[in-house]
C-alpha positions, 0 to 999 in steps of 0.5 A: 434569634428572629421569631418566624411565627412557627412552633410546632416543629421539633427543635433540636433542644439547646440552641440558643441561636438562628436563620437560610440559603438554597442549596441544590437539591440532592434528591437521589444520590448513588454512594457506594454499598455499605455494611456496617455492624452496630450496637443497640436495638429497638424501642418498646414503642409501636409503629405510629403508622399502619403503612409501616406494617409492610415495606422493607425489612430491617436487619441490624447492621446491614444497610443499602444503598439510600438510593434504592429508598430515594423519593419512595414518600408516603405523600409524593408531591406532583408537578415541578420545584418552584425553585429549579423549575425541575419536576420533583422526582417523588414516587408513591412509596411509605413512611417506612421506605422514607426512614429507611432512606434517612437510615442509609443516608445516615450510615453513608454521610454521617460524619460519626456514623460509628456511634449511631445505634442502629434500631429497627425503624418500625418503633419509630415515626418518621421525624422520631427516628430521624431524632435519633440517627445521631450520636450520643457521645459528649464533647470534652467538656461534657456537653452533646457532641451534635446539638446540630441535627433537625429537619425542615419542610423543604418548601419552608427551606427553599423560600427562606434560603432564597428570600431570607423573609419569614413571618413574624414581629421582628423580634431578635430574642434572648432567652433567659428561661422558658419556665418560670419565672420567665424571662425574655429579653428584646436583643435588637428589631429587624430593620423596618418590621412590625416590633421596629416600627413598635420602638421596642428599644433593646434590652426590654423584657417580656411582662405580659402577652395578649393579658396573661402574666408571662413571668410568672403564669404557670397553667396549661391555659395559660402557656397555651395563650403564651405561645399562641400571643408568641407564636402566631401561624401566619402573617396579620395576627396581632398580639398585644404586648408589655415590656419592662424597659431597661429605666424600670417603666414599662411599655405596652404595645399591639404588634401585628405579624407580617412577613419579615426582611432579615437584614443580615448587615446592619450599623456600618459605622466608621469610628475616628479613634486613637488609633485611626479609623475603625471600621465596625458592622453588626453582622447576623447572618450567612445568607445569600443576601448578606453579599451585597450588604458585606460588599457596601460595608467593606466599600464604605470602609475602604473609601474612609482608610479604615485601619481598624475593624470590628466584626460584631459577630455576637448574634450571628449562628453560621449559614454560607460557608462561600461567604465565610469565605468571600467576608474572611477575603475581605479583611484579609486581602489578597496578598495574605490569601493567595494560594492560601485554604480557606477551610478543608473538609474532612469527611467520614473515614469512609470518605477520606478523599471523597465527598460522600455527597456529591461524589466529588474530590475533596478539594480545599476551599480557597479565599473567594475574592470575587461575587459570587453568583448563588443561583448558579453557584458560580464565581464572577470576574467581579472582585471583591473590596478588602482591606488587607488587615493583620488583626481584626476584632471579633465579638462573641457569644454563646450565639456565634456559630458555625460560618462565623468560627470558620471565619476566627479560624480561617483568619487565625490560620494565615496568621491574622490575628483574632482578637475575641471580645465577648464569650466563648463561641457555641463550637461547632467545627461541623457543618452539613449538605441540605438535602431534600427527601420527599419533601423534608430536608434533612440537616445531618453533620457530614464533615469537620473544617479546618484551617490552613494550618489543619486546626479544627478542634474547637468543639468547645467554642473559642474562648476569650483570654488576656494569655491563651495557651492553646489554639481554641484559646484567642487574645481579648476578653471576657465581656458580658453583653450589654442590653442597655445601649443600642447595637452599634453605639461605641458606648455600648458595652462589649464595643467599649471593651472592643474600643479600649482593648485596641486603645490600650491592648487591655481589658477593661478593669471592670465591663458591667452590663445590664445583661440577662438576670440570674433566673437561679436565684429568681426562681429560688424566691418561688416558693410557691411553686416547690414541687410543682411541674413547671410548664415550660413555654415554646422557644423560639428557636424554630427548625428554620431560625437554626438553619440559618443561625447555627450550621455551616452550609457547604454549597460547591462553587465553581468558575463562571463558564466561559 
């Protein structure tokens, strides 16, 4: 995940993963009248705001129209968007109007709206209650049915998703534990940032920050230093660093904070193999700007006759679901996609043929193959390159997500095969409209993707096997990953794996990788601190990083005009 710098924002609490796009605002949007009779009740909490003492009342069960709450804020905001140009429709109102407003939003567009209790929005503060306006059901292996549900300052959102530039070191991060003994492990540097141009290598773990023990410093003081060295608010802090580096020997550096260029496609190698030319690329990120990286790649790759390709994918949380699309085009090509669906949307049942959020007719998202003007959310007359491939290789993790499983899915539902190296996806078949409410917007899952062949159901992730049996179930291995060699580099573990397995069509007999230690038995030599609280540090999985690396953003696209 790349660290941006913020922390004090509520995360939602096991995403191990991240990064942004614009979406239209959606500020006030008429959908129809609703009741809905629910379970639950409040809380023994006291309202955090005295404003909230008079406003409109709550009645469980019975819900308006959230148009009628729509840009009712506490604190409206004056003038136009720097981004439409458009004056913001903010009208004075309360903090109870504004949950009043995520309560209905939530009963229209909610895709599990069923399974939301229903309590009285006095108990709750503003970002508490929308905490809460999620189910709490489990997926079949126990785990959250929605571990996708946040908020993000709307100005924060709308300079990232359009610039993909945050503030931080550079940092992409792999947490092992936040509490101690702690570990935090260098994943990779962004291209050209203050940790790139620090040479701190991949796979160096954290040992101390600005002096203070990181691993094993369990005070309050010391945490607080921890995420302030961490964490820094704005661009120009330096913290001073040591990192353990993978030989044992240990690096000390002073990074300082700048304003960070996500580049989502990195490593465009051609491989010359056995098998021919094998194409490979580290791609991280759904995010406008991946575009024109995605299009050099797959340039490159057409001019050198690759037969083979490599989606490294392991790192790579979601974002653009358009270009899911246009990616999933270009390593299928046109005779396999056409008139083919890339992805439908299904909505909640009381939208079986309607988005509830645009008002529109639920129509199947195709292959895009050609640029796509995201400003305007127009197609182009330019095509795309593409490669026309029958089976592509796909590495995973726990941290691919979202737009990168729609891209598996999408491909296996055209009958390309999918060859997963890695571990099982995150699963998330879910995905949400970005909408704004006096100045928050608001990340809720509205709708479910499925393939060509209507298969969606993979909320437990796609999973790596040598004889799969079931459709979540894809050909390839199990393989961990491998902080001892550089991204990209075809010694590298899991790419090794990748490489021999379509040498071969098996697995390696034995694929050992200096991953992330195992902080059960670490912890359990802590003797000392049996029966001690221990106080977990910040992670860095902001609001903003989740965006853009775990949920699938739906933006409409439509023919450019004429």
């Amino acid at each position: 995940m790349i660290f941006t710098g913020k922390h004090n924002e509520k995360d939602p609490q096991t995403m191990n993963i991240n990064t942004f796009t614009h979406y239209p605002r959606l500020l006030t949007i008429l959908l129809p009248f609703a009741l809905l009779t629910a379970c639950g009740g409040g809380t023994n909490s006291t309202p955090t705001n005295p404003s909230d003492n008079t406003g409109p009342t709550w009645e469980q069960g019975t819900f308006e129209p959230s148009e009628n709450f729509a840009a009712q804020c506490e604190n409206p905001r004056i003038g136009n968007s720097p981004i439409t140009g458009v004056a913001y429709p903010d009208k004075s109102g309360s903090e109870l109007i504004e949950k009043h407003w995520q309560r209905a939003f939530t009963n229209e567009t909610y895709l599990w709206y069923k399974e939301v209790i229903d309590k009285d929005p006095k108990n709750y503060s503003l970002f508490d209650y929308f905490d809460q306006l999620k189910t709490n059901e489990l997926t079949p292996s126990g785990t959250p049915k929605d571990n996708f549900h946040f908020s993000q300052d709307t100005a924060e959102y709308n300079e990232l998703s359009q610039s993909g530039i945050s503030s931080g070191f550079g940092f992409d991060w792999e947490f092992g534990s936040n509490t101690v003994p702690r570990e935090l492990t260098v994943r990779f540097t962004e291209p050209g940032s203050p940790a790139a141009a620090a040479n701190v290598p991949r796979g160096a773990k954290v040992v101390s920050i600005n002096g203070v023990d990181f691993v094993n410093d369990n005070t309050q003081q010391g945490v607080n230093a921890l995420n302030d060295g961490l964490f820094p608010d704005d661009a120009g802090t330096t913290t001073s660093f040591q990192f353990e580096l993978i030989d044992g020997t240990t690096m000390s550096v002073d990074i300082t904070s700048a304003d960070i260029n996500v580049t989502p496609v990195q490593n465009v190698k051609v491989f010359d193999t056995e098998n021919g030319k094998t194409g490979y690329f580290q791609f991280n990120t759904f995010i406008v700007t991946a575009q024109e990286g995605l299009i050099e790649a797959f340039d490159t790759f057409v001019e050198e006759n690759v037969t083979e390709l490599v989606m490294d994918l392991r790192y790579n949380g979601g974002g653009r679901l358009a270009l899911a699309s246009q990616l999933s085009y270009m390593v299928a090509g046109p005779n396999q996609t056409n008139d083919a669906t890339f992805e439908t949307l299904r909505f909640n049942d009381k939208n079986p043929t309607t988005n509830p959020v645009t008002g529109q007719s639920i129509s199947p998202t195709p292959f895009y193959s050609t640029v796509i003007d995201y400003n305007e959310g127009l197609l182009t007359n330019t095509l795309l390159p593409s490669l026309s491939l029958t089976r592509v290789y796909v590495i995973s993790t726990d941290a691919t997500c979202s737009a990168s499983e729609a891209v598996m899915n999408a491909l296996r539902g055209i009958d390309v095969e999918v060859v997963q190296i890695g571990s099982t996806t995150c699963g998330k078949p879910y995905g949400f409209y970005p909408t704004d409410n006096c100045g928050e917007t608001y990340f809720t899952i509205q709708f479910q993707g499925v393939n060509n062949k209507g298969f969606g159901d993979y909320a437990d992730g796609f999973m790596p096997t040598a004889t799969p049996n079931f459709d979540f179930e894809l050909p390839g291995c199990e393989v961990e990953d491998d902080f001892t060699t550089s991204l990209g580099e075809p010694e590298e573990g899991m790419l090794a794996a990748t490489l021999e397995y379509a040498a071969t069509g098996s697995c390696p007999v034995v694929v050992s990788g200096n991953g992330i230690a195992d902080v059960k038995a670490l912890r359990s030599d802590q003797s000392g601190l049996v029966g001690e609280t221990l106080i977990p540090i910040d992670t860095p999985n902001t609001r903003r990083d989740n965006f853009v690396l775990q949920n699938k953003i739906n933006q409409p696209i439509i023919q450019e005009r004429k």
